[in-house]
C-alpha positions in Angstrom: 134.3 -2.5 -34.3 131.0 -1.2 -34.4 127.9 -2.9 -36.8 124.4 -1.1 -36.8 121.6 -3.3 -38.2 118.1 -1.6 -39.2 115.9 -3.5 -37.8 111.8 -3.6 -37.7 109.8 -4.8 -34.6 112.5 -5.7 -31.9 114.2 -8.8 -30.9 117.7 -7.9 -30.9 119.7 -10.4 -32.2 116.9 -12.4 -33.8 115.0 -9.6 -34.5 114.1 -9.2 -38.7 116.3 -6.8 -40.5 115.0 -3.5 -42.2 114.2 -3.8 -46.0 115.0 0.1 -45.8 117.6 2.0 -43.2 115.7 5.3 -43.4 112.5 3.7 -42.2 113.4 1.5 -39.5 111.8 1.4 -35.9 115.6 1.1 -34.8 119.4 0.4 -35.3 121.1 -2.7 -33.2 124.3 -1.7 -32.7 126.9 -5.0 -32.3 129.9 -4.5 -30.7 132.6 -6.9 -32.1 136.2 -8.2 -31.3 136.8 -9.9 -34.4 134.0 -12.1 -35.2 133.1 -12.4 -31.5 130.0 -10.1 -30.6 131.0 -8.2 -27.1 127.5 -6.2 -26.7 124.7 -5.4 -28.1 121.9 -2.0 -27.6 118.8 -1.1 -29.4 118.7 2.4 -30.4 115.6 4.2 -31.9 115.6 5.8 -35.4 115.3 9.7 -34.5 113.9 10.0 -38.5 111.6 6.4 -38.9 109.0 9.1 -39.9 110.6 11.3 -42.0 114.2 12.5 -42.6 116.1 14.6 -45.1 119.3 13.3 -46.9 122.7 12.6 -44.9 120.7 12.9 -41.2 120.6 9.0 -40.8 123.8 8.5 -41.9 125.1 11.2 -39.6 123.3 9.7 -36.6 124.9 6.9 -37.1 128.5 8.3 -37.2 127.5 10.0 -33.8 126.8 6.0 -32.5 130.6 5.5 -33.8 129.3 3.1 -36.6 132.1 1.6 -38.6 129.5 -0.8 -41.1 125.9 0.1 -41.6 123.8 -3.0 -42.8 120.1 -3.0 -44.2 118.1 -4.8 -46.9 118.7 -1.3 -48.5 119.0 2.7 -49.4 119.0 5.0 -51.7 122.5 6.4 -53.6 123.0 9.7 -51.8 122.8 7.7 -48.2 125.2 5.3 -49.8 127.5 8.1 -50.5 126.9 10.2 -47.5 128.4 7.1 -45.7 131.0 6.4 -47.4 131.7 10.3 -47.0 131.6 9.6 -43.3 133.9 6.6 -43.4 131.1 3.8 -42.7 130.9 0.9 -45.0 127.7 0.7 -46.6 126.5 -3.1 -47.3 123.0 -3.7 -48.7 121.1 -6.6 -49.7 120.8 -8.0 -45.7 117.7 -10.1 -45.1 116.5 -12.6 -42.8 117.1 -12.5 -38.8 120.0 -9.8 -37.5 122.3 -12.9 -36.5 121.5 -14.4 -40.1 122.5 -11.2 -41.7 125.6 -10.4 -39.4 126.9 -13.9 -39.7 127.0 -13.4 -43.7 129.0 -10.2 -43.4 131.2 -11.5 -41.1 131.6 -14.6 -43.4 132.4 -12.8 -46.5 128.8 -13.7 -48.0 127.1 -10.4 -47.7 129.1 -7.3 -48.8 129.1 -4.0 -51.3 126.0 -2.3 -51.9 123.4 -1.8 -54.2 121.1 1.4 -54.2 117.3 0.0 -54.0 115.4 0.3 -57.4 113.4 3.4 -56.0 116.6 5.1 -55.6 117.6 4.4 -59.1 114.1 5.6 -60.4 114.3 9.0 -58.8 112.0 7.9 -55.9 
């Protein structure tokens, strides 16, 4: 199974997750078999400076994505992945290890659209 992380800055595994997908500087993407990570690979965010609704989720279902993790997103990305098939799971913070970990664990799951979402950004 394939994770993607949004990530800011670099550092792969211990690199600090994303408080916002849409924005990120890039994805790690974290191969798994079972809770064992196989691979990992850094991928730049095509739309870190702008994109319109559904593209990020969309590129991310061209990376064959399963779960998308992020400190959060809006509704309509939320919807556009689970449109896609992609799990959706906000509320990640910390290092990309800290946050995978909780997944994996059970601790971190569901998701939450952030409050500018909810306001109409």
């Amino acid at each position: 199974m394939r994770v993607a992380i949004s990530c800011d800055g670099g550092g792969g595994l211990e690199g600090l997750v994303s408080p916002h997908f849409g924005r990120c500087s890039h994805f790690l993407l974290v191969d798994l078999e079972g809770a064992e990570i196989r691979s990992t690979r850094e991928v730049p965010n095509p739309f870190a400076d702008g994109h319109g609704p559904g593209q990020v989720p969309q590129f991310m279902a061209s990376c064959q994505v399963k779960v998308m993790l992020s400190g959060g997103m809006g509704r309509r990305a939320i919807a556009a992945f689970e449109q896609l098939g992609i799990e959706a799971v906000t509320g990640a913070s910390g290092s990309v290890r800290q946050a995978l970990e909780s997944y994996l664990g059970g601790a971190l799951q569901g998701s939450d659209p952030c409050l500018e979402s909810r306001h109409g950004e």
